[in-house]
C-alpha positions as CSV (number, residue, x, y, z in Angstrom):
1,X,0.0,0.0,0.0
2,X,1.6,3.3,-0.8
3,X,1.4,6.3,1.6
4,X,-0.8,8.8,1.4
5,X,-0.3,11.6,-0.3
6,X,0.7,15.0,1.2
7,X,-2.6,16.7,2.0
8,X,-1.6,20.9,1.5
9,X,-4.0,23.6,1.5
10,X,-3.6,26.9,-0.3
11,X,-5.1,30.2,0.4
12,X,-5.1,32.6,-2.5
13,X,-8.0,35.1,-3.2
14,X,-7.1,35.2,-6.9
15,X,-9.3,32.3,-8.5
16,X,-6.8,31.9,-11.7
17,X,-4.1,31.6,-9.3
18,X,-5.4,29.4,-6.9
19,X,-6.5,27.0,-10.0
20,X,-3.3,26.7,-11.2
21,X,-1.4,26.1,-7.7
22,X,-4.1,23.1,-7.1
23,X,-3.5,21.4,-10.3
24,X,0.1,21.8,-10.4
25,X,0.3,19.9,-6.8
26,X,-2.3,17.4,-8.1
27,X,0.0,16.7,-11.3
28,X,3.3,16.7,-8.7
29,X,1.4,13.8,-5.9
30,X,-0.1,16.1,-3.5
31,X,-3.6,16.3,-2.6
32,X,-4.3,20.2,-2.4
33,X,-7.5,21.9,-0.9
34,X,-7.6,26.0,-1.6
35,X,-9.5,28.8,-0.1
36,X,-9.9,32.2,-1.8
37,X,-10.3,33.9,2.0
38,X,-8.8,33.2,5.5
39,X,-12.6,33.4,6.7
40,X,-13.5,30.2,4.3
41,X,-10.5,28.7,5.8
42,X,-11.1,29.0,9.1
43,X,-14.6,28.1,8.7
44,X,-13.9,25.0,7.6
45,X,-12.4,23.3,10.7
46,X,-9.6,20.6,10.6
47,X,-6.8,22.8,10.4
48,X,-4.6,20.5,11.6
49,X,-5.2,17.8,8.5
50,X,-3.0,19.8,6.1
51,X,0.7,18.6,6.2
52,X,1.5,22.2,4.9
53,X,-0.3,25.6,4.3
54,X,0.6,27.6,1.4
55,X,-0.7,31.5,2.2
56,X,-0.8,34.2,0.1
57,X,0.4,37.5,1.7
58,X,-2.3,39.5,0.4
59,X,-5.6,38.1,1.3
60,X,-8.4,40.3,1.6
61,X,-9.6,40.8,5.6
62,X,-6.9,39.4,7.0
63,X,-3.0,39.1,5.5
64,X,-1.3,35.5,5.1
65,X,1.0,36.6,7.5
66,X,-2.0,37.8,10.2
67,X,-3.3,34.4,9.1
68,X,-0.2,32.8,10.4
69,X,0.3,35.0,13.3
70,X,-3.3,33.5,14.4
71,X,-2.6,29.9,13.6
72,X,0.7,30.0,15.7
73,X,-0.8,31.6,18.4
74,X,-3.6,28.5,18.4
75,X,-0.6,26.2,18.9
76,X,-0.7,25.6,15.3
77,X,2.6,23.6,14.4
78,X,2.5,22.4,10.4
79,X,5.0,24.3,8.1
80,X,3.7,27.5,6.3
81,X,5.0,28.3,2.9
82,X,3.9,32.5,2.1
83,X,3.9,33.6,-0.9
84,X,3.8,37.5,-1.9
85,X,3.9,39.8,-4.7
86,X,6.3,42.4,-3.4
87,X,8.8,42.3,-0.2
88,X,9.5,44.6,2.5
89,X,11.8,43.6,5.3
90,X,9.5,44.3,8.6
91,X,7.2,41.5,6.4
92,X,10.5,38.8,6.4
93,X,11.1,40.0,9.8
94,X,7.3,39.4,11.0
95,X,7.6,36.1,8.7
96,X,10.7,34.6,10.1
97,X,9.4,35.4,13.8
98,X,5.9,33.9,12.7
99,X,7.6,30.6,12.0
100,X,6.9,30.5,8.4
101,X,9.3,27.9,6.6
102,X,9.8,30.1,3.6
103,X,9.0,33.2,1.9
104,X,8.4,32.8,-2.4
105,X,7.8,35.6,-4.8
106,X,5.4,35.9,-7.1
107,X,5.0,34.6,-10.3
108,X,6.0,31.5,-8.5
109,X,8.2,29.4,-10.6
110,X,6.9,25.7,-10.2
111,X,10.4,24.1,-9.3
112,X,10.7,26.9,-6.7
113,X,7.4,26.0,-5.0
114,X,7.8,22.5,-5.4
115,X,11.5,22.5,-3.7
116,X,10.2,24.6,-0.8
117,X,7.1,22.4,-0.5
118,X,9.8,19.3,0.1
119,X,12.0,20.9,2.3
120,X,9.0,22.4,4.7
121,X,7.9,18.7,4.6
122,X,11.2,17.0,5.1
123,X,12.1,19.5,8.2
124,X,8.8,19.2,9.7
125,X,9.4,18.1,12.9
126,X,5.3,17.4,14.2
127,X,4.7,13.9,15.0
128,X,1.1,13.6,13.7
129,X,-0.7,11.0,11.9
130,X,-2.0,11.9,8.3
């Protein structure tokens, strides 16, 4: 029986992107979920069946990295992969102190994403079944 594979949700309010980042992890073995709002997200309960988040920084209500911010503070332990249009450094500051694994620019070059995806899974240090 072969394991199961990575389950990795992705928040990203732009439908076309968010499309594209779910069938690019389904073509690569993952099994993606995406939300285009934090809200939907959290919602949805079970946030602790995704091996990974993927968050963009610029969701509407609430940023990727607020997002994160929350989810840490809720003992929230999976790597976080945020992605991000433009860079500032109080937001890779704020990111490295949030515990995010890595920090990718946008357009997001497939073998980029897929290489951080790996290493955030391979250094993930949570004990969980999935």
């Amino acid at each position: 029986m072969s394991p199961p594979k990575p389950s990795i949700c992705v928040l990203e309010d732009d439908p076309a992107v968010c499309d594209s980042l779910r069938l690019m992890l389904e073509r690569n073995g993952f099994s993606p979920r995406t939300f285009l709002s934090p809200n939907d997200f959290l919602m949805s309960g079970k946030l602790d069946r995704y091996d990974c988040l993927i968050l963009d920084v610029g969701l509407p209500g609430m940023s990727g990295l607020e997002l994160l911010e929350l989810l840490r503070a809720r003992a929230y332990s999976r790597p976080v992969l945020l992605i991000a249009a433009a860079t500032f450094p109080h937001l890779e500051r704020r990111m490295r102190k949030a515990g995010a694994s890595e920090l990718l620019m946008k357009p997001i070059a497939p073998d980029a994403l897929l290489s951080a995806l790996h290493r955030a899974l391979e250094n993930d240090s949570t004990d969980r079944p999935r």
